[in-house]
C-alpha positions in Angstrom: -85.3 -63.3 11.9 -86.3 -64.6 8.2 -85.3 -63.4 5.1 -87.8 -60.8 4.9 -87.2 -59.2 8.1 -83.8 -58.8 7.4 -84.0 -57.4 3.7 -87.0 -54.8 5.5 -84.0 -53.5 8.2 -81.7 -53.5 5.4 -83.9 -51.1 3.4 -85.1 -49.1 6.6 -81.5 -48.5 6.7 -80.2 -47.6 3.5 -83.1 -45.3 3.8 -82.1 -43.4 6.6 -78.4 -43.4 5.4 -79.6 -41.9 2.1 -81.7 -39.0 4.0 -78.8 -38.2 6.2 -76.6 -37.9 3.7 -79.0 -35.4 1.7 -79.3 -33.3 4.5 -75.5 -33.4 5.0 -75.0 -32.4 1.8 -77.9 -29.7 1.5 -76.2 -28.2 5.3 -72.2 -28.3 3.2 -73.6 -26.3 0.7 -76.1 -23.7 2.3 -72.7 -23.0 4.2 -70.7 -22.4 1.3 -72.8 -20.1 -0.1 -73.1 -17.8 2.9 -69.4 -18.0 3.1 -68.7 -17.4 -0.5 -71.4 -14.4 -0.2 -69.7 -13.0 3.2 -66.6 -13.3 1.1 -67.7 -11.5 -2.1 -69.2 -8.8 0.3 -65.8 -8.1 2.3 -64.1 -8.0 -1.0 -66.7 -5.3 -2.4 -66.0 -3.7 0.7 -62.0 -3.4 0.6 -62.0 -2.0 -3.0 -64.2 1.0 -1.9 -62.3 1.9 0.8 -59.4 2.1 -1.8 -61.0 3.8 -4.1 -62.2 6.2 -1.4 -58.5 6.4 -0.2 -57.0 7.7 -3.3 -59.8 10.1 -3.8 -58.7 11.7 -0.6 -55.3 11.6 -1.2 -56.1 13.1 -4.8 -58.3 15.8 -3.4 -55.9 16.8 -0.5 -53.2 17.1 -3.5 -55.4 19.7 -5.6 -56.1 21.5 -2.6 -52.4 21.4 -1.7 -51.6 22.5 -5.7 -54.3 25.0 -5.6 -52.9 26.9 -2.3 -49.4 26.8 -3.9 -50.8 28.6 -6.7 -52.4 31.5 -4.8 -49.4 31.6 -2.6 -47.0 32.6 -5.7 -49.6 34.4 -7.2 -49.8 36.8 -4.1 -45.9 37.0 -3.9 -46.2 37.8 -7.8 -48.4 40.7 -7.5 -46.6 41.6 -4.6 -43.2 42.5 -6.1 -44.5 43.5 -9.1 -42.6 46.7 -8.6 -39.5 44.5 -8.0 -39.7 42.4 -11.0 -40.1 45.3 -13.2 -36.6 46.8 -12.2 -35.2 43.2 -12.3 -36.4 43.0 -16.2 -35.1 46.7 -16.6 -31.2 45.4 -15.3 -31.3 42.3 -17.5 -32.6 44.0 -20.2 -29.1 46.5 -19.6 -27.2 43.3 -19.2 -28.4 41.9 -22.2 -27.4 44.8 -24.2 -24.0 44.8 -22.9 -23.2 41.4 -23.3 -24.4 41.9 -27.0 -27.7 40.2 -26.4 -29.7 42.7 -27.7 -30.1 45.5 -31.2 -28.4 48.5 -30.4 -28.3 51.9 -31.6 -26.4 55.0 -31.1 -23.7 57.6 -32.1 -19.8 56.4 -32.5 -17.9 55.9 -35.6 -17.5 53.4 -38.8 -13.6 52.2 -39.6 -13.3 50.0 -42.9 -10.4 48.8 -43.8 -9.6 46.8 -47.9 -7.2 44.9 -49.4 -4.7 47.4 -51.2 -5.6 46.3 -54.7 -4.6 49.6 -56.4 -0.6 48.5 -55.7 0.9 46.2 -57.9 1.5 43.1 -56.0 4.2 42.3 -58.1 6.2 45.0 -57.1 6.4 43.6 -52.9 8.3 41.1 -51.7 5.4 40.1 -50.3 1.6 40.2 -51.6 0.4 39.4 -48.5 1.7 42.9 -47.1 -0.9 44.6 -48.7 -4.0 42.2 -47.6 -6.0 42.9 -44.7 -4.8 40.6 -41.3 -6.4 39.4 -38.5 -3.9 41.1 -36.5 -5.5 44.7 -37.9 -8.9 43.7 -37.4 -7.7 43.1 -33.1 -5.8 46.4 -33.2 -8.5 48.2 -34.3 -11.0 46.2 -32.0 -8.2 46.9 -28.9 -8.3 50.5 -30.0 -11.8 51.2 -29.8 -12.4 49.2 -26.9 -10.0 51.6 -25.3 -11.5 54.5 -26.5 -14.6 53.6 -24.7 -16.5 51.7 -27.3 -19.5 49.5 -25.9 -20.7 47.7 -28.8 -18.5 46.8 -31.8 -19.2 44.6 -35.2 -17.6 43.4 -38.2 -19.2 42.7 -40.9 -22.3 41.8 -39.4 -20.4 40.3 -36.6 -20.9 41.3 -33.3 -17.9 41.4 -31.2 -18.6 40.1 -27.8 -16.5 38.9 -25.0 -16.2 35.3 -26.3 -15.2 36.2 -29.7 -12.8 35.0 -31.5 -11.2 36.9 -34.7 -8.8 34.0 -36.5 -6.8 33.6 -39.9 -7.6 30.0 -41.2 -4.6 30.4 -44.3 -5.7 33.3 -46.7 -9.7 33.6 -45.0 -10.4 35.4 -41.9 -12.6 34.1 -39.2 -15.0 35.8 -36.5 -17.1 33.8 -34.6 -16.6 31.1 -36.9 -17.8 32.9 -39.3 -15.8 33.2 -42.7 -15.6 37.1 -43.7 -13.8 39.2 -46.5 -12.6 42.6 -47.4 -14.3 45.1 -47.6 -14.1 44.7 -43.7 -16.6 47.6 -41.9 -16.4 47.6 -38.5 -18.9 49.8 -36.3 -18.5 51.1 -32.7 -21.3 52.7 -30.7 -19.5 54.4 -27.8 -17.7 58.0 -26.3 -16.6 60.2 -29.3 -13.4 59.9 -28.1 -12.7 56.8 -30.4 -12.6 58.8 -33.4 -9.6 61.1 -32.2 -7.8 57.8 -30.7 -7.7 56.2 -34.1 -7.5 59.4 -36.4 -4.8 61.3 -34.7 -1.6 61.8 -36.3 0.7 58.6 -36.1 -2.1 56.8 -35.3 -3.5 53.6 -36.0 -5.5 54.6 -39.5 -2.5 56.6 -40.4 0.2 53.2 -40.2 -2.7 51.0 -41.9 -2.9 53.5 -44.7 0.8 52.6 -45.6 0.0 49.4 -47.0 -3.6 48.6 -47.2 -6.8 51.1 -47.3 -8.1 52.3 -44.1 -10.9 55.1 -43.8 -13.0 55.8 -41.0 -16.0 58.4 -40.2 -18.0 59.7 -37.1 -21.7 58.8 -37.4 -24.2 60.0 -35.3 -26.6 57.0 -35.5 -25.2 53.3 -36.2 -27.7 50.4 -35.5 -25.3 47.1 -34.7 -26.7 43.8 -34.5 -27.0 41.7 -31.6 -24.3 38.5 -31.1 -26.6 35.4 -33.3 -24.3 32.9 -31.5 -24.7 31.1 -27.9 -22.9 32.6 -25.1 -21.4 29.3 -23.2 -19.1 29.6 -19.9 -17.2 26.0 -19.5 -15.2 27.6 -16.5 -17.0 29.9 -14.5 -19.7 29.0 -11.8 -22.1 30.8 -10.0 -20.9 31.9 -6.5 -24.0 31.8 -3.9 
């Protein structure tokens, strides 16, 4: 075979080599973009069946939510007889535990410093001041007469109270108050013989301060402005 020969086969060749590899390359990539298109598509697919998962799960919540919602409004309209008798009681409960206004007959006890005595002439000045001690006696004493609301000064007395001297100030409810001190009671009409009766409890204060007190037929007393806190107690169920 001469030169020529050989240099046609040689081309022939490199001919066919070049085609085959076109068409090699033509079939790689016709490939890849059917798999890169099947793989787009299964993607597409995924994220709408999430999507259509959570709609479900957020439709089957409102439906859930909104048969809640009739359920306790059927159970409200159903005791609606009950839950006006329970707002009755804690209304009373209220206005025991000093919650609430109040108004009503009873009597009004004020007792001052005894400034019309010379100081000077006591051994003691602080004999003829008003004590924390005669505000509790006079709190003890109605309470026992039947009282069911008290106040001093503004104060109401409630079962957390606290009536304290802090030196030459006295102290309710934290509260810093003075003479005059006025202190009302709503209650039985029996507290105004317990404390006015002979020997009684106006009658020793009188001795060394000034102690009046008058039955009323219509006090208004204020309801307890503090928080009412229990550290102790629990709730037995």
């Amino acid at each position: 075979m001469n030169k020529k020969q050989i240099a046609i086969t040689l081309g022939i060749m490199c001919l066919i080599l070049t085609l085959g590899t076109v068409i090699q390359i033509k079939t790689i990539n016709g490939t890849g973009q059917v798999v890169s298109q099947n793989f787009s598509n299964n993607e597409l697919r995924d994220q709408v069946l999430r999507w259509k998962e959570r709609y479900d799960t957020t439709l089957a919540n409102l439906q859930n939510a909104e048969t809640k919602l009739e359920q306790v409004r059927a159970t409200a309209s159903a005791n609606t007889e009950g839950s006006e008798e329970k707002e009755a009681e804690l209304k009373k409960n209220n206005m025991l535990l000093g919650l609430t206004d109040v108004t009503g007959e009873g009597v009004i006890v004020t007792l001052k410093d005894n400034d019309a005595v010379d100081s000077t002439k006591v051994l003691d000045s602080s004999y003829l001041l008003v004590h924390d001690s005669d505000l509790l006696g006079i709190v003890n004493e109605l309470k026992n007469g039947g009282a069911e609301a008290i106040s001093i000064n503004g104060e109401r007395i409630v079962s957390t109270s606290s009536i304290t001297c802090e030196g030459n100030v006295i102290s309710i409810n934290g509260e810093k108050v003075s003479s005059p001190f006025i202190i009302k009671a709503i209650g039985r009409p029996t507290m105004y013989s317990a404390l006015s009766r002979p020997g009684g409890t106006i009658e020793y204060l009188n001795s060394r301060i000034i102690a009046t007190i008058s039955q009323e037929s219509n006090i208004t007393i204020d309801k307890y402005s503090g928080v009412i806190s229990a550290r102790y107690m629990q709730y037995d169920e």
